[in-house]
N, C-alpha and C positions, 0 to 999 in steps of 0.2 A: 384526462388523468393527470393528478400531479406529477412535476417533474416531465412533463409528455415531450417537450422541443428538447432538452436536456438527452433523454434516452435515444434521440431522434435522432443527435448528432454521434452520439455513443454508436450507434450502432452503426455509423454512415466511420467513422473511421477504423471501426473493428471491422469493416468487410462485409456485413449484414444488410446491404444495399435493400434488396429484395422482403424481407421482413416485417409483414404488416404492424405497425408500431403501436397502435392503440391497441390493438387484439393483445400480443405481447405483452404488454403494461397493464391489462387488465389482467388476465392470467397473475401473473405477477403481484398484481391487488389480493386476490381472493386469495391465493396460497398466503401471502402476509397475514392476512385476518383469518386462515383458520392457520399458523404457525402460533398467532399470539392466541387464542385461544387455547392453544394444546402447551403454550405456556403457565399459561393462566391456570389451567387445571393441574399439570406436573410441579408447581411450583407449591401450590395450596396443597396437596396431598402431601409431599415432602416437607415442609414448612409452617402450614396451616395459616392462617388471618394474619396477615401484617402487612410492614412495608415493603418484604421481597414480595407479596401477594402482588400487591398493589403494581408496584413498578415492572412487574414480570409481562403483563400484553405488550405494554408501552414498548420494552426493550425490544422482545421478540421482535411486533412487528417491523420495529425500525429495521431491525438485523435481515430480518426476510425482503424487507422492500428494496433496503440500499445493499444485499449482495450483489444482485446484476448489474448496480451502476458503476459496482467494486470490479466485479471481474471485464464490465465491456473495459473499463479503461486500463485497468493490464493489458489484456489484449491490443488497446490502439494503440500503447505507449512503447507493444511489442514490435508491431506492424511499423511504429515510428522510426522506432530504433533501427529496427534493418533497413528501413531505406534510408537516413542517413547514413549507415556506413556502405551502402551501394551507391550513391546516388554519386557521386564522384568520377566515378568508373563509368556510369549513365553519359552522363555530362561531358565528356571523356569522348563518349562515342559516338554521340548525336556534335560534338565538332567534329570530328573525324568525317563523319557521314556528309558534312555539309561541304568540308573542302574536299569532298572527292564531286561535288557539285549538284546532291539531290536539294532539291528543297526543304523548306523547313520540317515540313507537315511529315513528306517522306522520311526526312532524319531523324524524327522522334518515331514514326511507327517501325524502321529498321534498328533500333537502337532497344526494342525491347528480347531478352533474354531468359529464360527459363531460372537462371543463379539471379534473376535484380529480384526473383521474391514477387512482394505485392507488389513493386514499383512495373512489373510487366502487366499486370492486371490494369492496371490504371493505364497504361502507355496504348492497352488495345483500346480501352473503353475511349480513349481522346480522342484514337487514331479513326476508330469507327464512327464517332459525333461527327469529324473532319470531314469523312467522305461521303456522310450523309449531309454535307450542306453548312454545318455549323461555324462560325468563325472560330479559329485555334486558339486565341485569345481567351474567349469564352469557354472552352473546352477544357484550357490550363488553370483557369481558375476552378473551375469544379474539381480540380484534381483535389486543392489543394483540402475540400470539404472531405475529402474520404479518406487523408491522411493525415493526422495532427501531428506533421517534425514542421518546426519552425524553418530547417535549413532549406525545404523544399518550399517552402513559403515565400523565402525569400529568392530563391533561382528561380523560381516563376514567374515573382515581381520582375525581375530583373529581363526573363525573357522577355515577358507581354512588354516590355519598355522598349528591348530591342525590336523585338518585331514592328510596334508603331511607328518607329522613329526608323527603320530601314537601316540600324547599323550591323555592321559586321560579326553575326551571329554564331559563326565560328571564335572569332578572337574574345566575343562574351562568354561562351559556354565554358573553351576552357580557363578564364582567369577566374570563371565561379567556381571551377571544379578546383583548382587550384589553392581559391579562399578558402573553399571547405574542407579542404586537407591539411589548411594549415591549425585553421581552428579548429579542428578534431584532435590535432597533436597536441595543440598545447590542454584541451582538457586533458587527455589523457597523462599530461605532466601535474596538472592541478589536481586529475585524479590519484595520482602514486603520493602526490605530499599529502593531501589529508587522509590518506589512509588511514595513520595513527590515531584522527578521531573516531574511525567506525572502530577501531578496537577498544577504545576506552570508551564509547559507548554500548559495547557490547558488555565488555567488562564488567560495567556499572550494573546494567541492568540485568545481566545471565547471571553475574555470581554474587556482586557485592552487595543490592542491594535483597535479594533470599537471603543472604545470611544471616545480614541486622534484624532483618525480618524477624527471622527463626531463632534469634538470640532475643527477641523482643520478648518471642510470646511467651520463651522458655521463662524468661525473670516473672513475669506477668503470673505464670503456673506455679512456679517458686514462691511467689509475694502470695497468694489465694491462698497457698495450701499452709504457708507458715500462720498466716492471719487466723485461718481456720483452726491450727493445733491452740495457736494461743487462746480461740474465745473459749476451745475445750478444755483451755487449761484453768481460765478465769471461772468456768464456771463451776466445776471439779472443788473450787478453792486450793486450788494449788502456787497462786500466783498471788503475791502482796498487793495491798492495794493502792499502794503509793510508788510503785513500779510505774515506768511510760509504756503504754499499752500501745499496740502496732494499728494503726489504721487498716482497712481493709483497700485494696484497689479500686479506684473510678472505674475500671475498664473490664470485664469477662474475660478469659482469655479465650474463648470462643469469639467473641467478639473481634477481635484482635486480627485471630485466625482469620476468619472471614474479611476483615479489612486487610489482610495482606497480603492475600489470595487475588483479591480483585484491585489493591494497588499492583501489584506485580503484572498482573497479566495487562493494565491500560496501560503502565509503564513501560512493559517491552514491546508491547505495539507499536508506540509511537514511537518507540526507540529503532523497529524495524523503516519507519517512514522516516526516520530523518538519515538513516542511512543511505535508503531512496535516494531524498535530497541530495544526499557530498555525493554519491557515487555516479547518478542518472541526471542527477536536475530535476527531477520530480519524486514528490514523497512519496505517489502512489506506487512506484517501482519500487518502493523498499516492504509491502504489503505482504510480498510473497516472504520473509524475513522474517515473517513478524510470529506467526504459527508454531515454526520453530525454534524462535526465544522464548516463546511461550512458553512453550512443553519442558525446552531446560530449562527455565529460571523456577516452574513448577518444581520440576523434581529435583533440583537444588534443594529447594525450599524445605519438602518433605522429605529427604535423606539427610540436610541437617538439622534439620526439628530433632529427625530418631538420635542421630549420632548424639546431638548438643544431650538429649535427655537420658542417655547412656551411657556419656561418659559419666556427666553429673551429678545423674539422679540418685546415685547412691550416698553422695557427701551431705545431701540435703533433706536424703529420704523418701525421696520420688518413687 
């Protein structure tokens, strides 16, 4: 199936170990192709022959294939997140454990916790490879397949280094717990200064950019309908014929409509993922965001369409 290793690994850091992957991906297949179908057909009834016709299987099924690749990595970026901010506290304990004199293997299997989250799920599944034979080495690195935080990446690196080289495994565990507490703080400083940008991107995209929107279509509606009194008036002969006559607009204002509708809703998606970005380090964290700029910058949009043509439409004759 396409995207088959891609989903494989998705589901290995959302926690979905056990999950036959091609069966899953196929399911997945077939609901995509009958969603764009029942696109295909609700679009053409609503719409009839054109290019929403056309482009409507295409979108759906893209929308049906890539949501599960949408939500496994919410999910792993969730699982990620809590274990960098446990992993610390982990690290913390497996030295503890070691200068009170257990070995390594035993310090990582007494060092899991019920509060480390998935980080204890991972710590049995190593602890258990370990005592069925497997080298810890090995065992640490698979961890690292079923979690995607970088931090745990590298405190892994950093063990299997200790561990070959026979150094003092206590004195590494806490200087990494220690690096990762420093560099959590200071995101969390880089996180309070650009603040200011997730609200001006919010800004931009909830309220300022539906209003130009809705100030567009309104002139747009104004310019049709003025164009339209004057051909009736031209034709009536009520109008000189060496008068400058008003062009009609390039653009429908249905047209418009619909082009603002679906600028608005790509615009505050992405606006939700790059919030992601400043806030998480990845844009797909900002996804969950994005539904709900949606819905407001929508009904921004259509509560100043009414307003703009109520307060207006009387001066113009709307």
């Amino acid at each position: 199936m396409p995207m088959g290793e891609k989903f494989e690994e998705l589901l290995g850091y959302s926690g979905y170990h056990t999950t036959p992957v091609q069966r899953s991906l196929g399911i997945v297949f077939i609901f995509s192709l009958v969603f764009s179908v029942i696109s295909l057909v609700v679009v053409f009834l609503l719409t009839g022959i054109g290019l929403y016709t056309i482009i409507s299987p295409v979108v759906g099924f893209a929308v049906a294939y890539g949501s599960p690749f949408i939500y496994l990595s919410m999910v792993s970026n969730k699982r990620a997140s809590e274990v960098d901010q446990i992993l610390p506290d982990a690290l913390q304990l497996m030295a503890a454990n070691v200068r009170a004199g257990m070995t390594t293997e035993r310090a990582i299997w007494l060092s899991a916790r019920p509060e480390f989250g998935p980080l204890e799920d991972e710590i049995h599944r190593v602890s258990s490879k370990v005592m069925g034979g497997e080298p810890l080495t090995r065992t640490l690195e698979e961890m690292e397949k079923n979690i995607n935080s970088e931090l745990l990446g590298r405190a892994v690196k950093l063990m299997n280094e200790g561990i070959r080289s026979g150094g003092e495994m206590a004195t590494l565990l806490e200087e990494t717990a220690n690096d990762i507490r420093t560099a959590q703080n200071i995101r969390e400083r880089v996180r309070a200064n650009v603040t200011m940008y997730s609200m001006f991107i919010i800004f931009a995209s909830v309220l300022g950019a539906p209003l130009l929107y809705a100030l567009s279509v309104y002139f747009i509606e104004v310019t049709s309908t003025l164009w339209v009194e004057e051909m009736v008036a031209a034709d009536m002969g009520e109008m000189g014929g060496g008068m400058m006559s008003m062009e009609g607009p390039d653009v429908e204002a249905s047209t418009l409509k619909s082009f603002s509708i679906a600028a608005i809703t790509i615009t505050t998606a992405f606006g939700g993922m790059i919030i992601g970005l400043i806030q998480k380090g990845k844009s797909l964290s900002g996804l969950k965001y994005s539904p709900f700029m949606i819905a407001a910058a929508l009904l921004v949009f259509f509560v100043a369409n009414i307003l703009v043509t109520s307060l207006f439409g009387g001066i113009v004759g709307l």
